[in-house]
N, C-alpha and C positions, 0 to 999 in steps of 0.2 A: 628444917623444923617448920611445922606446919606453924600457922600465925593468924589469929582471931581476924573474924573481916571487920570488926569495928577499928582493931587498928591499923586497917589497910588503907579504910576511912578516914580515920582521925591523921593518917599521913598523907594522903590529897592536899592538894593547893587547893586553896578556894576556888578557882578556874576550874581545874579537875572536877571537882562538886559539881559543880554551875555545870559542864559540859554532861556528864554521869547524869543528874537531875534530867537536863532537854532530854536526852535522851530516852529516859524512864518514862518521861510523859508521854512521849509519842507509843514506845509501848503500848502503854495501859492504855492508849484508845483504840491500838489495832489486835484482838486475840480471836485464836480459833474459840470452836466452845469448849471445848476439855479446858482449855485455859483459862478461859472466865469463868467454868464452875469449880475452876479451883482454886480461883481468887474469890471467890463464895464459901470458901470452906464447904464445898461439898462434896463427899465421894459418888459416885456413880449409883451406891445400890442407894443413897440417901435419895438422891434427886428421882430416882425410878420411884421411889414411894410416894412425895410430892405429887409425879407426875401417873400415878395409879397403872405403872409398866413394868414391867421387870428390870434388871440393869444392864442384862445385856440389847436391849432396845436402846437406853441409851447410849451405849457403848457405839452399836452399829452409825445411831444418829447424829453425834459427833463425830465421825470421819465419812459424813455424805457431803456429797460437795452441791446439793438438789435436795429441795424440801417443801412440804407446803408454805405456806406464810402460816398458815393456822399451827402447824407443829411447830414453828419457830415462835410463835408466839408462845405458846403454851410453856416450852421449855424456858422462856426468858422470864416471863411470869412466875414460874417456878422458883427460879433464882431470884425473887423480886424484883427484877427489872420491867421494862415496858419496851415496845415495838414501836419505831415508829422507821419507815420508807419514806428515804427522802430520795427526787431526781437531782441530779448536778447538772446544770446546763453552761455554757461563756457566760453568759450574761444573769444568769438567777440560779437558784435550789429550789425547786418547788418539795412540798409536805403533800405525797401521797393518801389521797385521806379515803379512796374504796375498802381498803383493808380494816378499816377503825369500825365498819358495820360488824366484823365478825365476832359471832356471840365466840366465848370459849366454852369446850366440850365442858359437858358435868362426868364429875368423874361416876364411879358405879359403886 
């Protein structure tokens, strides 16, 4: 018999939580885009209107693995989010900041 996931939950041991929780967080900082626009509650043809394109453009451009910085912005902007490139180095993270010049398209 199928069984509610609240009480699959609510039978966890608090450790179980605790561990299920770490794990959810590290999720939610690593998603493709189809995942983040669908932890945005948006569907595909929604975001296409935002972003003044059809949906199957954005269809295509959620599973490019290659993009400009300007299209990635523009779709993260869309979703209200913001862009920002950071380097990782041993010793620091530097905040790439040549990209911050780029106006964003006007739509038409």
């Amino acid at each position: 018999m199928a069984r509610k996931f609240r009480e699959l939950v609510d039978a966890m041991s608090p450790a179980e939580r605790a561990r299920v929780d770490a794990e959810v967080k590290v999720l939610r900082k690593e998603m493709r885009l189809r995942e983040l626009r669908q932890t945005c509650d948006l569907s595909q043809a929604e975001l296409a209107a935002h972003l003044d394109t059809e949906q199957g453009n954005v269809s295509r451009l959620e599973q490019q693995a290659d993009m400009y910085v300007s299209t990635l912005r523009r779709y993260l902007n869309a979703l209200g989010g913001t862009l920002e490139i950071v380097a990782h180095f041993p010793d620091r993270d530097v905040r790439i900041t040549q990209f911050s010049d780029l106006k964003p398209r006007r739509s038409k």
